[in-house]
N, C-alpha and C positions, 0 to 999 in steps of 0.2 A: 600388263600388256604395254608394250613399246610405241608411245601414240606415235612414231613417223611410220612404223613401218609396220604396225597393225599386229604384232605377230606375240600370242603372251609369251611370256621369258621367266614364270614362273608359276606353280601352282601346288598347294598345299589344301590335300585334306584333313579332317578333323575329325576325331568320334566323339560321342560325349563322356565317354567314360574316363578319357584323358582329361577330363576340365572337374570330373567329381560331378557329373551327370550335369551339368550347367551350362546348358545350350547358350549361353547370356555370353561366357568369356570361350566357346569357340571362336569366335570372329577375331578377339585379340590373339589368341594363341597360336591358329597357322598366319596371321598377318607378321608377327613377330616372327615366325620358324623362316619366314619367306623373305625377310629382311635381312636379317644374320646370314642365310643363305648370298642374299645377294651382296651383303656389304663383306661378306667374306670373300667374294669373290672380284671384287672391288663393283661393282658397278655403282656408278654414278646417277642417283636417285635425283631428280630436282623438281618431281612434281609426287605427289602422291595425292588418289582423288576416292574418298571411300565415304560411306554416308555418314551419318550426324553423332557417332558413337563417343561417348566421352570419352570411354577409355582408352582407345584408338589415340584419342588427341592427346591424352596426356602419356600415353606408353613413347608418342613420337616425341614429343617434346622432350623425354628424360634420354630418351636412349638417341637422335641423329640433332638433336636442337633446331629442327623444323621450326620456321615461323609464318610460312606460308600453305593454306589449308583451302583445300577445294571438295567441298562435299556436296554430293550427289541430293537432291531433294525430293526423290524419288523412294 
């Protein structure tokens, strides 16, 4: 979702049988599909805010060199 103008700009489902039945790394898998989408399209990312996920932190760290992390405590 676009925080100025409220409106999402992308969105990616997930089955589990894509992950090898592992509900655990759906959440990395369409977050990644939704990324490469966007950085392939260039968009200029400069917040991402998702909850407490490790692997979420370290997939962003290797692949856009993120060092600022806003997660959700909900």
């Amino acid at each position: 979702m676009d925080n100025e103008t409220k409106k999402v700009i992308i969105l990616k489902t997930v089955d589990k049988r894509e992950t090898d039945r592992k509900s655990v790394a759906m959440e990395k898998v369409a977050l990644k599909a939704c990324l490469e989408d966007l950085l392939q399209n260039q968009v200029n990312i400069t917040e991402l805010v998702t909850d407490g996920h490790l692997g979420i932190a370290a997939m962003m760290n290797y692949c856009i060199g993120a060092k600022h992390w806003a997660f959700s405590t909900e």
